[in-house]
C-alpha positions, -999 to +999 in steps of 0.1 A: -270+284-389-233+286-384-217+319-398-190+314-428-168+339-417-169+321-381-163+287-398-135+297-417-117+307-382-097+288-359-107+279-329-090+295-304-074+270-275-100+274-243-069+279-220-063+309-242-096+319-242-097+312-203-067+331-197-078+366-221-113+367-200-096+364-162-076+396-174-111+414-184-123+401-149-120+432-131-135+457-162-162+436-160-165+438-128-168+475-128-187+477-158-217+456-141-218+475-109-218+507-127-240+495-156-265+484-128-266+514-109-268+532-144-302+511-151-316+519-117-314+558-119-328+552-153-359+532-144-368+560-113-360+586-139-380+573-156-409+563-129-409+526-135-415+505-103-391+474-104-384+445-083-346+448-084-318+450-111-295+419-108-262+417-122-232+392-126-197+381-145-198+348-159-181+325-141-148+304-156-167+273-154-202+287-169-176+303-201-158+268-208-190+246-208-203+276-232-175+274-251-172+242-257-204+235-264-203+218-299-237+232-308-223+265-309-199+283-333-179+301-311-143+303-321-130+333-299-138+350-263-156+380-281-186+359-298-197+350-261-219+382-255-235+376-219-194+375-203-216+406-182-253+399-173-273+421-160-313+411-153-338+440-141-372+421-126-401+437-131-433+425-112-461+425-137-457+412-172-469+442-189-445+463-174-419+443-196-420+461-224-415+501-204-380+483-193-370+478-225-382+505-240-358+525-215-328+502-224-333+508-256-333+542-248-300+543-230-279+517-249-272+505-283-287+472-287-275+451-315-310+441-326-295+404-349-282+390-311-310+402-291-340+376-286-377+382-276-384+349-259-421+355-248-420+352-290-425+313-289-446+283-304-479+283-291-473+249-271-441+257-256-439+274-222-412+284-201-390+315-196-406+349-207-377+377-212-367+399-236-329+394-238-311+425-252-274+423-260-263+457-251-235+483-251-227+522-239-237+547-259-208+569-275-218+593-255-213+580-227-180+560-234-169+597-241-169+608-207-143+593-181-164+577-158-175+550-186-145+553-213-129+514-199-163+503-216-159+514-248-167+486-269-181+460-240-211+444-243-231+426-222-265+407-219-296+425-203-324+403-196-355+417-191-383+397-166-408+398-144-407+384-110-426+346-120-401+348-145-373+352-130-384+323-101-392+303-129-353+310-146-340+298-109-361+273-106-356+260-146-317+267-142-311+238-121-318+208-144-320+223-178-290+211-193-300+176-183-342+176-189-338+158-222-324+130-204-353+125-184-385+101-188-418+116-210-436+119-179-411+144-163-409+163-190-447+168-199-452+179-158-425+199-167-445+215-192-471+218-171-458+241-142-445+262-167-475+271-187-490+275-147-465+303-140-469+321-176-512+317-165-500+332-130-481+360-149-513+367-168-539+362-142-515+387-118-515+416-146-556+410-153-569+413-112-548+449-115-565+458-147-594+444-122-583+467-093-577+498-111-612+500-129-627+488-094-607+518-073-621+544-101-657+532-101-656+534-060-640+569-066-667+583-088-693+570-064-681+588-034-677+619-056-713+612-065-716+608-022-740+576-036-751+568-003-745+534+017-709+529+003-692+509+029-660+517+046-633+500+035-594+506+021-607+518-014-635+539-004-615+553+023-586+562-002-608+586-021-629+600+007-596+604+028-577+630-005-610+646-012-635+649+021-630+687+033-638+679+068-609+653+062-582+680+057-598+706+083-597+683+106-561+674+102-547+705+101-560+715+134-547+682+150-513+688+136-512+725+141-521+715+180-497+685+188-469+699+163-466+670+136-470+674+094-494+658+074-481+637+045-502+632+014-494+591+012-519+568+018-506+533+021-529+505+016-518+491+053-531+521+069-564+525+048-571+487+056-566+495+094-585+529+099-613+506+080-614+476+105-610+508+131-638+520+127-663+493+121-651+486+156-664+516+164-698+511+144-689+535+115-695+507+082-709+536+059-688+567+042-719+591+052-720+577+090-683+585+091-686+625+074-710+627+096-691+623+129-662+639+119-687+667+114-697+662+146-664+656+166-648+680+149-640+699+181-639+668+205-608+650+186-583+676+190-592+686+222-594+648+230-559+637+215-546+667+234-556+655+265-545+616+261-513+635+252-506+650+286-524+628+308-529+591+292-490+590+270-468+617+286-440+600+278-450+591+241-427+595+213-442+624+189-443+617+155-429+643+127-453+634+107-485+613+096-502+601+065-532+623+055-566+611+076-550+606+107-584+624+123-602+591+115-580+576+133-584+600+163-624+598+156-623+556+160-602+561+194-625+588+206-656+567+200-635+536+213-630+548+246-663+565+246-674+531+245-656+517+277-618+499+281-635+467+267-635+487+239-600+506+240-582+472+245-599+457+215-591+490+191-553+482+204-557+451+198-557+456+160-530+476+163-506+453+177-486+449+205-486+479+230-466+490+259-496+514+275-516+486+292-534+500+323-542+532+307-578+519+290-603+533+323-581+566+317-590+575+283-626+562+292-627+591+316-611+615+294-635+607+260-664+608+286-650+641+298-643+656+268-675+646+247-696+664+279-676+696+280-668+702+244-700+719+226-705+701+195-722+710+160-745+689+146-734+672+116 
């Protein structure tokens, strides 16, 4: 609907209007590179995982096609409120509405020009954001640092990562898909409702994960028995296994490196594949010869140290569980070189070729010299 007061306005020329917004140019500028580095400190404030915060002046020729556009009122530079964008990208769709509850937080929103576009009729698909039109708290335009942007405004979109590919992807041919045939415009249709099902089936298999990662938990807590070894069984068994952090501490207390408390999936998935190359595919087979090696894998990685990698770069420090690591080598080259060059094999390319026979004869050595406990 068009606004009275609007209609009752002259239109101001374009070249005018052209002319006023290449003087704002630089403000706006600085207002997006300091209203985007604003929103990040925010969003780790405020421990929000995001994809990236994007942000950009509209260009001369984006303004004059808006301008102009006769299904629009605008009759001066000031009704066009997205002259500054800014677009933070979340990855999941539910995490949407913590963004914006943040902006909210930091900004005053002017809640009649903002738009909720995941809000749409149940057969129309397309670009899921919730578009905020935004400007700096008086606060904050009090102090110097943000004073030039008292009374700017700008658009913040809100997305997640489909939606934003989508957006790039849409951006291309909007202005023209009414122009094309039916049949373009119904397969159209179709790839967008298959991104909004992606967005949906993304945020469910997490839901998925989650209650997955806290059943496994509970059941090595329990110590159920035959629970295979694998990333998520690992992950719980790895923070909470006391031979785990014994284990560890003498390793890093002997070859002078600190233990970390992350556990990235990568590493979990590899000690996994590490050890059912070694045999170990149940949780109690593996507390059981760490038990067991408890003295051997020190004294073991001590000696590959000095004799097998002299020259080796130490590490300051390791993610927690590095013993199973040490435990998977150990039995490795127990095993025979065969063995040792497959175990490297997983973990990539290698510059210590040739040394496989040595740490044959040093696991051999050390598992016959080293008085172990039962486990």
């Amino acid at each position: 609907m068009t606004d009275i007061r609007k209609a009752s306005m002259p239109k101001t020329d374009v070249g005018n209007v052209l002319a006023e917004f290449e003087e704002r140019q630089p403000t706006l500028t600085t207002f997006c590179a300091k209203t985007k580095a604003l929103i990040e400190a925010c969003l780790q404030d405020a421990d929000i995982r995001y994809q990236s915060v994007q942000a950009r002046v509209k260009t001369k020729k984006k303004l004059k096609e808006k301008y102009l556009d006769p299904a629009k009122d605008y009759v001066k530079l000031d009704d066009i409120t997205d002259l500054a964008g800014l677009r933070v990208i979340t990855y999941y769709d539910d995490e949407i509405d913590r963004v914006v509850g943040v902006v909210e937080e930091q900004f005053k929103i002017d809640k009649k020009e903002s738009v909720d576009k995941r809000s749409t009729d149940p057969d129309r698909f397309g670009y899921r954001a919730v578009n905020l039109i935004c400007s700096h708290l008086d606060r904050r335009t009090s102090d110097v640092e943000y004073k030039h942007f008292a009374g700017v405004c700008c658009e913040i979109q809100v997305t997640s990562i489909l939606g934003h590919a989508w957006s790039e992807i849409e951006h291309e041919w909007y202005d023209l898909k009414d122009a094309y045939p039916n049949d373009v415009k119904r397969r159209f249709s179709i790839i967008a409702a298959l991104f909004e099902l992606a967005g949906r089936e993304f945020v469910e298999i997490r839901k998925l994960r989650a209650d997955y990662g806290r059943s496994v938990a509970l059941q090595v807590e329990a110590r159920v028995p035959d629970i295979p070894v694998d990333a998520v069984s690992l992950r719980t068994f790895t923070e909470q296994e006391p031979v785990v952090g014994e284990v560890d501490g003498v390793v890093s207390s002997l070859l002078g490196f600190s233990i970390t408390t992350a556990l990235s999936d990568s590493v979990l998935e590899l000690r996994s594949k590490l050890l059912n190359l070694v045999g170990i595919t149940k949780l109690e087979d593996l507390r059981g010869a760490l038990k067991t090696h408890r003295k051997s894998i020190p004294e073991f990685m001590k000696r590959c140290r000095a004799e097998a990698w002299p020259s080796a770069p130490k590490a300051p420090s390791v993610q927690k569980g590095v013993c199973i690591y040490q435990l998977a080598l150990l039995l490795a080259s127990e095993r025979g070189a065969e063995t040792v060059s497959a175990f490297f094999d997983l973990l990539g390319p290698r510059s210590n070729l040739g040394e496989d026979q040595l740490m044959h004869t040093l696991a051999k050595k050390v598992l016959a010299e080293v008085k172990e406990e039962p486990s």
